[in-house]
C-alpha positions in Angstrom: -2.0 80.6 40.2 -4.7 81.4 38.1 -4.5 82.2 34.1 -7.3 83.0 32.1 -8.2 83.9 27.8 -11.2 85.2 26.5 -12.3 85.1 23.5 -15.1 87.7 22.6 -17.7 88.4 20.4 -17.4 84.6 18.7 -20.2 83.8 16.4 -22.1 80.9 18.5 -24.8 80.8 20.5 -23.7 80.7 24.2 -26.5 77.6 24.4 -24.6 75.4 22.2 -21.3 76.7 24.1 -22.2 75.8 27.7 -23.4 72.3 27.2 -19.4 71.9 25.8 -18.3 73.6 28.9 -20.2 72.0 31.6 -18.1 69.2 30.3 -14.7 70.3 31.4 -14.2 71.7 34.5 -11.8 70.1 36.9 -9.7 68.7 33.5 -6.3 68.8 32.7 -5.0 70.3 29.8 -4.2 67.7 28.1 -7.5 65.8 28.9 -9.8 69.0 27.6 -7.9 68.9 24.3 -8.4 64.9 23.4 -12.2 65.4 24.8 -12.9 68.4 22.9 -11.2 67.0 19.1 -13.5 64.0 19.3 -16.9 66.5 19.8 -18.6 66.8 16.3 -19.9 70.7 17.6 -18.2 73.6 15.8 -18.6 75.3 19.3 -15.9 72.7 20.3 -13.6 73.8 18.1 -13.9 77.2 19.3 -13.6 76.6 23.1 -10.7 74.7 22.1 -9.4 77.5 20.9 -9.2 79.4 24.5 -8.1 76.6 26.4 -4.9 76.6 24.4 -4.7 79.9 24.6 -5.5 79.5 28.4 -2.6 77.5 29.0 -0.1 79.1 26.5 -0.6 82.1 28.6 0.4 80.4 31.8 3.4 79.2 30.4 4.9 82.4 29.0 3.0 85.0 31.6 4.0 82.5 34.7 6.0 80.0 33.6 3.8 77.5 34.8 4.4 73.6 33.8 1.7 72.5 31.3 1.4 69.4 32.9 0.1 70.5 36.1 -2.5 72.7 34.7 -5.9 72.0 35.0 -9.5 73.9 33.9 -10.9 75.7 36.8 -14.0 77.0 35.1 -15.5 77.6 31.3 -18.1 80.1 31.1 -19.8 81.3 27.4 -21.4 84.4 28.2 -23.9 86.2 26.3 -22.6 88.9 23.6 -24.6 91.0 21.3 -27.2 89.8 19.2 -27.4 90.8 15.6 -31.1 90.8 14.5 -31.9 89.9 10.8 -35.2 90.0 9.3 -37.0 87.9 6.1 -39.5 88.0 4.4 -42.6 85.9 5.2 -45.4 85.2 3.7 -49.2 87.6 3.1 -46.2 90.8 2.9 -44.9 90.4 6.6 -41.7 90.4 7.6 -40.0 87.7 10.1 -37.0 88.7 12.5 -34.4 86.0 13.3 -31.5 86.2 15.8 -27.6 85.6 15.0 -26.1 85.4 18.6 -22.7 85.2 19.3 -20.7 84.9 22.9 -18.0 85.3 25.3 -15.9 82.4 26.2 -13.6 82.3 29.0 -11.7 79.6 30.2 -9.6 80.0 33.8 -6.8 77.8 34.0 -5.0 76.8 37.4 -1.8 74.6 38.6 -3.1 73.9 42.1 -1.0 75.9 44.1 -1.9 78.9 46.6 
């Protein structure tokens, strides 16, 4: 059975987010966790985040075993982009872009 979290509007660029995620699909819990302490990326602390979630709601919704668990997918989706400006120089101004993202992590135990 499948279980999913998301977490939304998270102050990351979904960039730096997928190359974390591309990582681990087809992991089990417990795997994804230890992989995912030992990345130096703030993003990795975030998707981290989910994937507990992800599997703290299979337990409780479903009653799954943790053990068994494994990610299905990881996808960091884009969410809205604040746009800042500065100044620059001759009197012009210079925009910049805050993005943030959507992640969501699916979680499954294997069985139909």
């Amino acid at each position: 059975m499948q279980t999913s979290a998301t977490a939304r509007y998270v102050r990351m660029s979904p960039q730096r987010g997928r190359t974390i995620a591309r990582e681990l699909a087809g992991l089990e819990i417990d795997q994804a966790m230890a992989t995912l302490a030992f990345m130096p990326n703030r993003a990795a602390a975030e998707i981290a985040k989910v994937v507990k979630s992800a599997a703290a709601n299979a337990e409780h919704n479903y009653a799954l075993d943790r053990d068994a668990l494994r990610i299905q997918s990881v996808v960091v989706d884009d969410g809205p982009t604040l746009r800042r400006f500065r100044a620059k120089s001759r009197g012009r101004v210079g925009m910049y872009q805050k993005r943030s993202g959507h992640i969501t992590v699916t979680v499954d135990d294997g069985m139909p």
